[in-house]
C-alpha positions as CSV (number, residue, x, y, z in Angstrom):
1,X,-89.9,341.2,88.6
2,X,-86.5,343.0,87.7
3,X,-84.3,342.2,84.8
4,X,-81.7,340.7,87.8
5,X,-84.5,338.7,89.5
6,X,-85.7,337.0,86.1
7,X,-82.2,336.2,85.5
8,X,-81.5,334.7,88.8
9,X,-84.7,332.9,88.7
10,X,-83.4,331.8,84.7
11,X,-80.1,330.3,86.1
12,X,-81.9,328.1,89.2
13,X,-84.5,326.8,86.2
14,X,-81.5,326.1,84.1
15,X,-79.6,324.5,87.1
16,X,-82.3,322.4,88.1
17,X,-82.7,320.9,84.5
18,X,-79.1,319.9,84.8
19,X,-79.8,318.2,87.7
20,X,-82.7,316.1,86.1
21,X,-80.8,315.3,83.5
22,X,-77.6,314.1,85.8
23,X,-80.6,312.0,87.5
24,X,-81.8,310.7,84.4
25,X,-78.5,310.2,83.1
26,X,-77.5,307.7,85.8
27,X,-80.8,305.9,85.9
28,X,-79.6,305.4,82.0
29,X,-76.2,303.7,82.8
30,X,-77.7,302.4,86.6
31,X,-77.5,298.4,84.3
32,X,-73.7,299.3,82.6
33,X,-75.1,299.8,79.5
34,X,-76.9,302.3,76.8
35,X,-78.8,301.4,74.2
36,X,-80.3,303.1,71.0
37,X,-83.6,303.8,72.4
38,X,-81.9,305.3,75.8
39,X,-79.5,307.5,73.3
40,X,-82.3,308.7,71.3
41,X,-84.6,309.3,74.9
42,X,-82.0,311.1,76.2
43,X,-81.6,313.2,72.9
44,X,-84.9,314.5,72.6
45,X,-84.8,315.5,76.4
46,X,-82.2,317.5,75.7
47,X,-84.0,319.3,72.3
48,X,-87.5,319.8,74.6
49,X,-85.4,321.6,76.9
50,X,-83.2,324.0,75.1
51,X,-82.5,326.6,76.9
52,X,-79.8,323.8,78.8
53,X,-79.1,322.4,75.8
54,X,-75.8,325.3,75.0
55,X,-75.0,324.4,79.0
56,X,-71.8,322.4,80.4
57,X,-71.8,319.5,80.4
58,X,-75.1,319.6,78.2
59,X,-73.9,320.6,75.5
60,X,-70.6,318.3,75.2
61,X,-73.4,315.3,75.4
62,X,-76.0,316.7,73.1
63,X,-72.9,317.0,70.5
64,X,-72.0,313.4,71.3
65,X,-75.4,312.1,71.3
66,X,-75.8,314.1,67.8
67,X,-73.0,312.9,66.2
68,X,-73.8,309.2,67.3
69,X,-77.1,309.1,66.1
70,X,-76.8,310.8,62.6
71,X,-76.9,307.5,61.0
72,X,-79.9,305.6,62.9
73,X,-77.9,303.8,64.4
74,X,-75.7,303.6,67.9
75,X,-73.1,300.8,67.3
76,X,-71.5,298.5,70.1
77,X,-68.5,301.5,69.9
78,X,-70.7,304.3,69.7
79,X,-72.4,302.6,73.0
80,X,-69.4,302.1,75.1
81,X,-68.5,305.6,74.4
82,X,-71.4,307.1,75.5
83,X,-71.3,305.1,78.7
84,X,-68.3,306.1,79.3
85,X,-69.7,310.0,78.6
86,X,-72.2,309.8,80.7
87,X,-70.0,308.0,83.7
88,X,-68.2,310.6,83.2
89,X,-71.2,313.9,83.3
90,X,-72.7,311.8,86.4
91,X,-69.4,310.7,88.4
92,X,-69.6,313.5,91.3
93,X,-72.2,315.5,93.5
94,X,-72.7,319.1,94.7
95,X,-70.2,318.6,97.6
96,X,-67.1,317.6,95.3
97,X,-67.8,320.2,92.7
98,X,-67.6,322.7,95.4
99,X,-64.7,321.3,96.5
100,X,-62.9,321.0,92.9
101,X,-63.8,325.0,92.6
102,X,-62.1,326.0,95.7
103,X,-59.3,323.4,95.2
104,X,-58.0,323.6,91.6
105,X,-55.5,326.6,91.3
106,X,-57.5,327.5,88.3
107,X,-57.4,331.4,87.1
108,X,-60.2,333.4,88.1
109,X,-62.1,335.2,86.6
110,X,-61.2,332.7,83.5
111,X,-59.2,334.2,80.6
112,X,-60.5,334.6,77.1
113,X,-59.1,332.0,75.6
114,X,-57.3,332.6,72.0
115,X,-56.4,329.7,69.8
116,X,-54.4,330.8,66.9
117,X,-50.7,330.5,67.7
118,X,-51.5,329.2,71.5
119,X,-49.2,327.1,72.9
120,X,-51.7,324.1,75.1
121,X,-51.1,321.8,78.0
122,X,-53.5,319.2,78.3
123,X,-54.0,317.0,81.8
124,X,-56.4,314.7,83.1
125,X,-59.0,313.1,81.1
126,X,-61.9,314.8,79.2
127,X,-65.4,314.6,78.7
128,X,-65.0,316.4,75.5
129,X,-63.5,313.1,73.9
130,X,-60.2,311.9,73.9
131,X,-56.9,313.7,74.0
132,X,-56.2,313.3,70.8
133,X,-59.3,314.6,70.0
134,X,-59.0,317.3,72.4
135,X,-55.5,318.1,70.4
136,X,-57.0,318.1,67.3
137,X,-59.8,320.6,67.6
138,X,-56.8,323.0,69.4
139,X,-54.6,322.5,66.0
140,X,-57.3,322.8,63.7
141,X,-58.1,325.8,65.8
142,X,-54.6,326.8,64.8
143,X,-52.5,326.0,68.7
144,X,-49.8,324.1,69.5
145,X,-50.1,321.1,72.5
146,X,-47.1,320.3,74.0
147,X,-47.2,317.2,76.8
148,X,-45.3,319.2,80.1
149,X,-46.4,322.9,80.9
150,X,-42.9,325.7,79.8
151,X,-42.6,329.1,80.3
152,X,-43.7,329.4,77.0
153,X,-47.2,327.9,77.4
154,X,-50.0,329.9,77.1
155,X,-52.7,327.4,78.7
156,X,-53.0,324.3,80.9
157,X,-56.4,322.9,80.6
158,X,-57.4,320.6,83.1
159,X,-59.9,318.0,82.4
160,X,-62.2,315.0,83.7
161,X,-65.5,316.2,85.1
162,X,-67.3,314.8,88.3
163,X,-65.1,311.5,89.2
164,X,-64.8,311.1,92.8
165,X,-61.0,310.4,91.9
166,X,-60.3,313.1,90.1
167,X,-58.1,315.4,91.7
168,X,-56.4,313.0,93.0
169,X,-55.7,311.6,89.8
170,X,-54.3,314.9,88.0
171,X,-53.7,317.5,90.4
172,X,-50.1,316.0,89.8
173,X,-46.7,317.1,88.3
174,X,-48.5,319.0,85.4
175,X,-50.4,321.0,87.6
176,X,-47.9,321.7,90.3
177,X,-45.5,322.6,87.6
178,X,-47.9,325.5,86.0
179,X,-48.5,326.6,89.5
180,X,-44.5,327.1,89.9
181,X,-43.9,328.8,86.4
182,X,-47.4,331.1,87.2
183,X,-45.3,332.1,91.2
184,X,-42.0,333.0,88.8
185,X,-44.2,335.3,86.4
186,X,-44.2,333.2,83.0
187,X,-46.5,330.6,83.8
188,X,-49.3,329.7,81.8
189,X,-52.9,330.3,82.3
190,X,-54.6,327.2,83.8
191,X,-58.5,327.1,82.9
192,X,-61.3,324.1,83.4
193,X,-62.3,321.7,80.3
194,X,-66.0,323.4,81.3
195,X,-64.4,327.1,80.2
196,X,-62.2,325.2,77.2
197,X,-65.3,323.7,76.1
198,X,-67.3,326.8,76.4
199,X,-64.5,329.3,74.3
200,X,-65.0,327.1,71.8
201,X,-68.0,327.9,70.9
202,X,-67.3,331.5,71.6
């Protein structure tokens, strides 16, 4: 087999892991809740298959599940929150992620993304945590987030993955308004929480 063919044949393996672990992932929250022994299943899933485990959305809940379990224990809040995760991971199907790619004005191919002395927009609601979480990796990163996309901002990250409401629910003023600044010439770059997530790491 070619160097290509393995790598095509790599990326459907990897793909298909994802899906089991979206399938597995809503069996998990299928009774509204999570418990400890579901957090640390769903943990070690994710360290017997590794090669997904550096993967969106993978690797925002192996972090997550990581973090939560570092003590032993998965409190009442740590248990909410990773319901809310996972909702999150699971919310949508092949049909609406194709539809998000082709809808979302995002840039393409996808920008390098440089933090120190960035000026961010932040709309919609992440997987990656909260927004102010989300803000403070970006300052401690060394950017700026400022709430309405300017002429002067460098990025607007869109997040939320996989809930049927979605677009609807942020492809809004923020949006529209990077759109208008990119058709002037000093708009800002508008990328995915998946490629956010993923630069990162970079």
């Amino acid at each position: 087999m070619s160097k290509l063919g393995r790598s095509r044949t790599s990326i459907r393996i990897q793909d298909r892991l994802i899906d089991e672990l979206i399938g597995i992932s809503r069996g998990v929250i299928a009774d509204g809740e999570v418990d400890e022994r579901e957090a640390i299943f769903l943990g070690q899933w994710i360290e017997q298959h590794r090669e997904v485990a550096g993967k969106w959305p993978v690797n925002v809940l192996y972090a997550r599940l990581t973090e939560m379990l570092k003590d032993g224990i998965l409190s009442k809040t740590e248990q909410r929150e990773l319901l809310a995760t996972l909702r999150d991971i699971t919310g949508g199907d092949t049909a609406y992620d194709q539809q998000k790619s082709t809808t979302l004005p995002l840039d393409r191919p996808a920008p390098d993304i440089a933090f120190e002395g960035s000026v961010f927009c932040l709309t919609g609601r992440f997987v990656f945590g909260s927004l102010i979480e989300c803000e403070e990796t970006i300052a401690e990163l060394g950017g700026v987030v400022v709430q309405n996309p300017t002429a002067d901002t460098d990025y607007l990250v869109i997040g939320e993955l996989g809930s049927p409401d979605w677009i609807h629910a942020t492809f809004g003023r923020s949006i529209e308004r990077a759109v208008e600044l990119q058709q002037s010439g000093h708009g800002p770059k508008i990328v995915s929480e998946e490629h956010w997530v993923n630069q990162l790491a970079a």
